[in-house]
DRENDO-1510 file (C-alpha; in Angstrom, 1 decimal, always signed):
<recs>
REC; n; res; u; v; w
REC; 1; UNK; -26.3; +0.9; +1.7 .
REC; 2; UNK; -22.9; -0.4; +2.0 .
REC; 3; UNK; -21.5; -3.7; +0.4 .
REC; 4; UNK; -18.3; -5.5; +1.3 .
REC; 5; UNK; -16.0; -5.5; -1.8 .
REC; 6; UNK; -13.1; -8.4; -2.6 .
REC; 7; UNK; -9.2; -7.9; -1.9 .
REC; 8; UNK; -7.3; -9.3; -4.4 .
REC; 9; UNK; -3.7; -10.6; -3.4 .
REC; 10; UNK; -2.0; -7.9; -5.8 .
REC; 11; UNK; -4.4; -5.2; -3.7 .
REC; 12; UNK; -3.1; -7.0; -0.5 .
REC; 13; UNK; +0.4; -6.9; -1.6 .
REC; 14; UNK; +0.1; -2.7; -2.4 .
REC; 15; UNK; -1.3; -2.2; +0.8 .
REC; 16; UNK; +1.3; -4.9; +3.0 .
REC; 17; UNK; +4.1; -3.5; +0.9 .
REC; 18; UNK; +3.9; +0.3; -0.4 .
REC; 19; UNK; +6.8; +1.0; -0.8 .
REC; 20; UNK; +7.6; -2.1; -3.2 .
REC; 21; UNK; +6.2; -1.1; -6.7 .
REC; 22; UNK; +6.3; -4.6; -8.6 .
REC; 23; UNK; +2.5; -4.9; -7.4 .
REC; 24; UNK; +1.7; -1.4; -9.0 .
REC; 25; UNK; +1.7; -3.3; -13.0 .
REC; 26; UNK; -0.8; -5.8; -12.6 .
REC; 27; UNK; +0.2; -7.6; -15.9 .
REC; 28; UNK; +3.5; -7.9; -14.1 .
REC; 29; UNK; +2.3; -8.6; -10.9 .
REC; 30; UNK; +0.1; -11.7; -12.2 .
REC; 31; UNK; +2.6; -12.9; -14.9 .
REC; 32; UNK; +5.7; -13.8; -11.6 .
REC; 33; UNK; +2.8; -14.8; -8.9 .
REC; 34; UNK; +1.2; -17.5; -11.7 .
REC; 35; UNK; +4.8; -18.9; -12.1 .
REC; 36; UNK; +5.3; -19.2; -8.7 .
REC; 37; UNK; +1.6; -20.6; -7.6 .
REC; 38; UNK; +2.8; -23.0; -10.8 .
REC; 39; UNK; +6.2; -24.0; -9.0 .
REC; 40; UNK; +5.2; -24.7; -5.6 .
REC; 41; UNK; +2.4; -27.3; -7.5 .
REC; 42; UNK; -0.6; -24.6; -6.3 .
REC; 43; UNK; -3.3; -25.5; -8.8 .
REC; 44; UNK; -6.2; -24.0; -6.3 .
REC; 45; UNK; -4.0; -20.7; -5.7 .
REC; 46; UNK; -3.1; -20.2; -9.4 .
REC; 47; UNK; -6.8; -20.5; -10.5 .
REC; 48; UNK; -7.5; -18.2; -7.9 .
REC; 49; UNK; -4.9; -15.3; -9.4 .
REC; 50; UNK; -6.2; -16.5; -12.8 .
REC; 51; UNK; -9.9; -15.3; -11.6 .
REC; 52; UNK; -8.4; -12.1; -9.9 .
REC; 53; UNK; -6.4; -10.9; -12.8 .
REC; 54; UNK; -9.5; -11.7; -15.4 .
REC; 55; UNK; -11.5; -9.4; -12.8 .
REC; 56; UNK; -8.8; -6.7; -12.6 .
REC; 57; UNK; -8.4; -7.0; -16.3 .
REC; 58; UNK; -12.5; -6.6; -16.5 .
REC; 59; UNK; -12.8; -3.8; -14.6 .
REC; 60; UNK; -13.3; -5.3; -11.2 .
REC; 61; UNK; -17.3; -5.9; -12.6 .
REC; 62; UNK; -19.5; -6.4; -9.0 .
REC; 63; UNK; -23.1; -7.0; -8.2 .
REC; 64; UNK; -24.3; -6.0; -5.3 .
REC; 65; UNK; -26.8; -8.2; -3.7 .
REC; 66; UNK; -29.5; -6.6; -1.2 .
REC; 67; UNK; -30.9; -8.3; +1.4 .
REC; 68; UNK; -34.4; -9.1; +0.5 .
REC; 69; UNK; -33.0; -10.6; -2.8 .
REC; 70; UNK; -30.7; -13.1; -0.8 .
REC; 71; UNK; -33.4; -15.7; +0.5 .
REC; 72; UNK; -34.7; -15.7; -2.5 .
REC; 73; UNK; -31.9; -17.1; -4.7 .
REC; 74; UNK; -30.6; -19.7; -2.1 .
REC; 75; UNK; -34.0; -21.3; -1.7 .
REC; 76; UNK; -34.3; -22.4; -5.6 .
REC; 77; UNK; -34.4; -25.5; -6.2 .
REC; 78; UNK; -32.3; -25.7; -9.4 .
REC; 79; UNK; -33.4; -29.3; -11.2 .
REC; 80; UNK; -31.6; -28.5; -14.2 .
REC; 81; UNK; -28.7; -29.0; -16.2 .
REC; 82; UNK; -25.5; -28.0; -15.2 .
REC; 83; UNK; -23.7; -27.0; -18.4 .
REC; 84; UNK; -26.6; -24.2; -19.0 .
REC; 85; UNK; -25.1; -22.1; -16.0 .
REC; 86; UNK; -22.6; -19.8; -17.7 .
REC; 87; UNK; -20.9; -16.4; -16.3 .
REC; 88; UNK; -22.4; -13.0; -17.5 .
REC; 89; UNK; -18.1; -11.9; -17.4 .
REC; 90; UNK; -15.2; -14.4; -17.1 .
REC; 91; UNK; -15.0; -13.1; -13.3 .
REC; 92; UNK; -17.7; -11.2; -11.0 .
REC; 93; UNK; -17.7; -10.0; -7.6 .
REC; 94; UNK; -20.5; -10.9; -5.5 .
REC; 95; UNK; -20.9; -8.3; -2.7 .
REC; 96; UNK; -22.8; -8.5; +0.0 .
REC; 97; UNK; -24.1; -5.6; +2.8 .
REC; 98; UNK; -22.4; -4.4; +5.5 .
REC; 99; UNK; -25.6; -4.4; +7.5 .
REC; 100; UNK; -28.9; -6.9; +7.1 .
REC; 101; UNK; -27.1; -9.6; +5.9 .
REC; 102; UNK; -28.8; -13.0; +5.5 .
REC; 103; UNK; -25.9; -15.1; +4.8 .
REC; 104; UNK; -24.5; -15.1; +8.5 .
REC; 105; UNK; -23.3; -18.5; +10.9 .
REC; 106; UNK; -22.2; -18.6; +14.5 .
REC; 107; UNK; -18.4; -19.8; +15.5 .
REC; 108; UNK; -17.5; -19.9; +19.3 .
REC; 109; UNK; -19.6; -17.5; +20.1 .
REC; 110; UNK; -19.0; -14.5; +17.2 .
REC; 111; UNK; -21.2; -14.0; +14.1 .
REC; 112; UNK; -19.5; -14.3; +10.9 .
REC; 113; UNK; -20.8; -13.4; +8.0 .
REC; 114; UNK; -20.3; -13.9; +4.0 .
REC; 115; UNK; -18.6; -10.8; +3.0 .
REC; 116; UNK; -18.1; -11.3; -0.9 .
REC; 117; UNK; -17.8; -14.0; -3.6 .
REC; 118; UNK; -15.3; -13.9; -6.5 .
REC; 119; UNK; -16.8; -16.5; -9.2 .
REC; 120; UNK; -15.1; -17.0; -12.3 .
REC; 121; UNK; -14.4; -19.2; -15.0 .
REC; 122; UNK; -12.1; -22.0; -14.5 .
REC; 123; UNK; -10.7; -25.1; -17.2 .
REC; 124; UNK; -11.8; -23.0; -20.3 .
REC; 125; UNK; -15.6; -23.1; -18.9 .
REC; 126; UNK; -15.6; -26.4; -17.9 .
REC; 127; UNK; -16.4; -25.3; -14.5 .
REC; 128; UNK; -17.0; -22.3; -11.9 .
REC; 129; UNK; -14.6; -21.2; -9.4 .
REC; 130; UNK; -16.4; -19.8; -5.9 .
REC; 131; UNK; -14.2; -17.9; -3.5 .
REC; 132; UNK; -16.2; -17.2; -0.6 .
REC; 133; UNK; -14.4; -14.3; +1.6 .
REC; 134; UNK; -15.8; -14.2; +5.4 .
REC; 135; UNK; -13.3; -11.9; +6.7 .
REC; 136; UNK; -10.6; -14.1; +7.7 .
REC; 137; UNK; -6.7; -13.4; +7.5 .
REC; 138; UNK; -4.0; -15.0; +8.2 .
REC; 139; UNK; -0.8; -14.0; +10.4 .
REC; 140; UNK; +0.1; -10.3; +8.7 .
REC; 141; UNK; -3.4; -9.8; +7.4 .
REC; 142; UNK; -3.3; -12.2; +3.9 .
REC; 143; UNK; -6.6; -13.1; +3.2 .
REC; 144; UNK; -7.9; -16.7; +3.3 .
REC; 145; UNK; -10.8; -17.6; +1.2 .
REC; 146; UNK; -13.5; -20.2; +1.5 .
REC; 147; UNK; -13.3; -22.2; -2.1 .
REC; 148; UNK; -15.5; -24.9; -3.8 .
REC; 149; UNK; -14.7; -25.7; -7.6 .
REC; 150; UNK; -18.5; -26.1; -8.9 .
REC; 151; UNK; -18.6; -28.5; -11.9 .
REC; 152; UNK; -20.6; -28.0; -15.6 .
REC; 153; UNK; -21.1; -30.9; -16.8 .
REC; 154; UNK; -23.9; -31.8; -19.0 .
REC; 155; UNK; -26.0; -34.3; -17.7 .
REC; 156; UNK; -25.2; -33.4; -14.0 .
REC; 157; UNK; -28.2; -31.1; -13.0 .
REC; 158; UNK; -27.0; -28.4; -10.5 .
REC; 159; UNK; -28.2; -30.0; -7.4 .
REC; 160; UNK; -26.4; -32.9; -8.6 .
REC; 161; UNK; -23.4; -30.7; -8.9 .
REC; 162; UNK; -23.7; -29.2; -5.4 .
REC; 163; UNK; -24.1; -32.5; -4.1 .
REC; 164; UNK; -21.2; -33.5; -5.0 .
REC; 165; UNK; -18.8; -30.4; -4.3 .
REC; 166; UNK; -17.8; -32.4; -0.7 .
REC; 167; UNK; -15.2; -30.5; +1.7 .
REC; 168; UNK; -11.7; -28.7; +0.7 .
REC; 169; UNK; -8.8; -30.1; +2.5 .
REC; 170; UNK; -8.5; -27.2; +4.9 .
REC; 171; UNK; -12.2; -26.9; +6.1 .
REC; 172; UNK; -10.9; -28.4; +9.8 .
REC; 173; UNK; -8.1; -25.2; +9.3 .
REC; 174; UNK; -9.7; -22.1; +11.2 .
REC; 175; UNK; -12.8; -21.0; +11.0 .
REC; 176; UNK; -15.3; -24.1; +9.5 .
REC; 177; UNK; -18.0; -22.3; +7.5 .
REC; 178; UNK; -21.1; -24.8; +7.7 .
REC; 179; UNK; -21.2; -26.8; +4.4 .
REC; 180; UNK; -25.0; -26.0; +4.0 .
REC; 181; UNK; -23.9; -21.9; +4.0 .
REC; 182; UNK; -21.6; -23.0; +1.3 .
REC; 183; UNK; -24.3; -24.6; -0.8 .
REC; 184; UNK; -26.1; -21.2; -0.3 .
REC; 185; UNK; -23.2; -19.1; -1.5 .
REC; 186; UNK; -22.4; -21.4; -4.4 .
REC; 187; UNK; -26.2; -21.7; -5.4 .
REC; 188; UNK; -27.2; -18.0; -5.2 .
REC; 189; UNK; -23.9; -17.4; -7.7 .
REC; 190; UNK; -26.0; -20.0; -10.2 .
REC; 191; UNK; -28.9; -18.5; -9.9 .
REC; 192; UNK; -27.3; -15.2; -10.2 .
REC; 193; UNK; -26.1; -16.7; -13.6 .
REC; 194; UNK; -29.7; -17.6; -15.1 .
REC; 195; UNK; -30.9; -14.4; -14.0 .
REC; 196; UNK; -33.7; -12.3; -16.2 .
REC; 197; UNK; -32.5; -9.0; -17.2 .
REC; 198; UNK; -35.1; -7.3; -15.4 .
REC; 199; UNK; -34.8; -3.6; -14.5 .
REC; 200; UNK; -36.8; -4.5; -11.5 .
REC; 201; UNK; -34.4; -6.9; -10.3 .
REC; 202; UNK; -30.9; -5.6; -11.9 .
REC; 203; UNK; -29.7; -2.1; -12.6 .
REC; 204; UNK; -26.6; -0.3; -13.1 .
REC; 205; UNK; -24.9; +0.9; -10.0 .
REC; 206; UNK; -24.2; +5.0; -10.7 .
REC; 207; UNK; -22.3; +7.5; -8.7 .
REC; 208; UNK; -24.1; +8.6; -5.5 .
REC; 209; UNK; -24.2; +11.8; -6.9 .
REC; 210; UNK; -25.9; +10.4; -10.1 .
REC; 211; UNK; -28.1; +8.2; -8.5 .
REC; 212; UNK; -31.7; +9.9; -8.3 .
REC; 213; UNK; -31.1; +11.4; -11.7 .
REC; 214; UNK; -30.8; +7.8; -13.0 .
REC; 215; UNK; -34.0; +6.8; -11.2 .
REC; 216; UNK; -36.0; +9.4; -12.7 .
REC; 217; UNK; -34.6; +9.5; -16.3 .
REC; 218; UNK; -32.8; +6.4; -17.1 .
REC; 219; UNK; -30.3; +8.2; -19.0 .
REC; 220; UNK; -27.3; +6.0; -19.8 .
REC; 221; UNK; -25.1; +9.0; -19.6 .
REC; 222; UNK; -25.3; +8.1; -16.1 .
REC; 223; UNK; -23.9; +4.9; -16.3 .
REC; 224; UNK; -21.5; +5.5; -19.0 .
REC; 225; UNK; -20.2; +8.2; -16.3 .
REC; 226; UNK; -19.6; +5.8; -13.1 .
REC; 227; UNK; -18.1; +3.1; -15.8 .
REC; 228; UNK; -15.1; +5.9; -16.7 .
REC; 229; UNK; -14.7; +6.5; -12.8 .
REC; 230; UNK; -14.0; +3.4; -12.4 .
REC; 231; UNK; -17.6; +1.7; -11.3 .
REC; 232; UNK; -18.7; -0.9; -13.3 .
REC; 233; UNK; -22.1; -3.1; -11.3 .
REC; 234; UNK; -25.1; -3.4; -10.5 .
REC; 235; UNK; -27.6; -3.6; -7.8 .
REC; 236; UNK; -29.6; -6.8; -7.5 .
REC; 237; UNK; -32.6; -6.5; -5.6 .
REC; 238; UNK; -32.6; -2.7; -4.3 .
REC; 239; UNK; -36.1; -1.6; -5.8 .
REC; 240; UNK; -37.1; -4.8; -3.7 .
REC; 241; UNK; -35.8; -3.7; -1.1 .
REC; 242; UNK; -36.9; +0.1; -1.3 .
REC; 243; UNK; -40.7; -0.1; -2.4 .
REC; 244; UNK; -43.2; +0.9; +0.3 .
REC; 245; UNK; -46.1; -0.9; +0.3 .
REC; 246; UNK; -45.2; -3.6; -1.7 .
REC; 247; UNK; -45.2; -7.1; -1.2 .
REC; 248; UNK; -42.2; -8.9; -2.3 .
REC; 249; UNK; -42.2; -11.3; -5.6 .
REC; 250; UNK; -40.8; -14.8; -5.4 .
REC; 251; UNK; -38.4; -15.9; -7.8 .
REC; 252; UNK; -39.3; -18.7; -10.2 .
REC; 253; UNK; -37.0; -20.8; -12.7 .
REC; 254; UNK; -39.0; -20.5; -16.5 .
REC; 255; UNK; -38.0; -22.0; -19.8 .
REC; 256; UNK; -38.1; -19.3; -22.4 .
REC; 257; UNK; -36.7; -18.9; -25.8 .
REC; 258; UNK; -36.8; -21.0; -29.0 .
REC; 259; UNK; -38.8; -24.7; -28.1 .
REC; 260; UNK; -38.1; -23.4; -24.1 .
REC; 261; UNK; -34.5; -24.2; -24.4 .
REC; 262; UNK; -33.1; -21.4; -22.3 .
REC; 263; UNK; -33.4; -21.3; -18.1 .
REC; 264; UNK; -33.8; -18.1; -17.1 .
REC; 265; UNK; -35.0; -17.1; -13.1 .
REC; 266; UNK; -37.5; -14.5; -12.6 .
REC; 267; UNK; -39.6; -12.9; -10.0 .
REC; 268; UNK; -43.3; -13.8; -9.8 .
REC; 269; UNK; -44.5; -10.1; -9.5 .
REC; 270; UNK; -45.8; -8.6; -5.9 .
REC; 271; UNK; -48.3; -6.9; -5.0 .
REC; 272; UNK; -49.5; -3.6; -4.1 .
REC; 273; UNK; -50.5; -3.9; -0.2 .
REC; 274; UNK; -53.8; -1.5; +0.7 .
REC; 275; UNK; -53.8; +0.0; -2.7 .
REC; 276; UNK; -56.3; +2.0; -2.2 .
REC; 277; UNK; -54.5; +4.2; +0.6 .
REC; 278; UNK; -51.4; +3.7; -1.9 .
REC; 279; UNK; -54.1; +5.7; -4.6 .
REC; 280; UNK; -54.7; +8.7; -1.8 .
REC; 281; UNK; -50.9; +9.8; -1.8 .
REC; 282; UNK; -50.4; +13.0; -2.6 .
REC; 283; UNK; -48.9; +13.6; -6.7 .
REC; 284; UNK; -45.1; +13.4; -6.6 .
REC; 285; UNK; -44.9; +12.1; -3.0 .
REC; 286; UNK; -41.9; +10.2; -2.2 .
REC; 287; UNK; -40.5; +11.6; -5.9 .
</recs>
């Protein structure tokens, strides 16, 4: 399956502008477009090239989300503190697939979908910054992104949080993403946060080549591999998506650790549909 991946302005300006090198050193890059987001009084531009130059400096760390696993992180309701939500990296990419997408809305006519989600850290952890790419540019092919600012504060519960993210002051600029898709995007990156390491929900994402040797062994040779190429994720959801005969979990929000302190969402396990004619497979089939 293939997932959307983010554009970061110093990728934008490589691509608009080849033959101009200045973008090729991205500590140089992010060090003159900072001052200048910082002159022109940009505080929503410069956190953004904050975020993208954490993520470049990270490894440009992704998860991709498949689409089974969508639904089911939007529709929690997250009745708890705010503060707890905390970012695995200081920046992630959320990626969504190219096909099967969930997380799509009309305009005029033409269905738009969420492409990818750059979350990171913002005001030394005081919040989470959400930048929601659905695909559109402006005049010359910059990217415009879709941005809400999501607020930790302790005593604000997350649905508090969401409640109160409101509108940016250019959501009547081009195309108007419905608030409530918003909400969606900005609460499936929370729940992304409090996620269970589960190898039945999470896994590293490996080279194609790699990829049914890793299935059947495990090895972390495998990911140690894709990580020097370059290819540092995961895949959320994809044995979801690829059982047969399976009926999908739910996901649940528990309290675990010492006095159930810690949130941590995790999938109420499946079941096997007609197990018995599950049991009459062949040895190996489907190996």
């Amino acid at each position: 399956m293939d997932f959307h991946t983010y554009t970061t302005m110093r990728y934008w300006t490589r691509r608009a502008s080849p033959e101009d090198r200045f973008a090729d050193n991205p500590d140089h890059f992010y060090k003159k477009a900072m001052a200048d987001a910082v002159r022109v009084h940009s505080a929503q531009f410069l956190a953004q090239l904050i975020n993208e130059r954490d993520w470049e400096k990270n490894r440009r760390p992704y998860y991709n989300l498949w689409p089974s696993i969508v639904p089911m992180l939007t529709r929690l309701d997250l009745d708890l503190d705010s503060a707890l939500v905390q970012l695995p990296l200081p920046a992630l990419c959320v990626r969504f697939p190219k096909d099967k997408n969930p997380l799509v809305f009309d305009w005029k006519g033409d269905e738009i979908a969420v492409r990818c989600i750059l979350v990171g850290d913002m005001n030394q952890g005081e919040g989470i910054s959400v930048l929601i790419d659905i695909g559109e540019v402006m005049p010359g092919g910059v990217p415009i992104y879709t941005y809400r600012n999501f607020p930790r504060r302790s005593g604000l519960t997350v649905e508090q949080s969401l409640a109160s993210l409101g509108r940016n002051v250019f959501s009547d600029i081009g195309i108007q993403v419905p608030n409530e898709l918003i909400d969606d995007c900005v609460r499936l990156c929370c729940s992304l946060c409090l996620l269970e390491n589960d190898p039945e929900i999470i896994s590293p994402d490996v080279l194609a080549d790699d990829r049914a040797k890793y299935d059947a062994s495990g090895d972390q040779k495998y990911v140690d591999k894709a990580h020097r190429r370059g290819k540092v994720g995961w895949d959320v959801g994809r044995h979801i998506e690829v059982i047969p005969h399976y009926r999908r979990p739910h996901m649940t929000l528990v309290w675990t650790g010492h006095g159930r302190a810690v949130p941590r969402i995790v999938p109420r396990r499946g079941s096997v549909v007609h197990r018995e004619a599950v049991e009459k497979l062949p040895s190996g089939f489907g190996e």
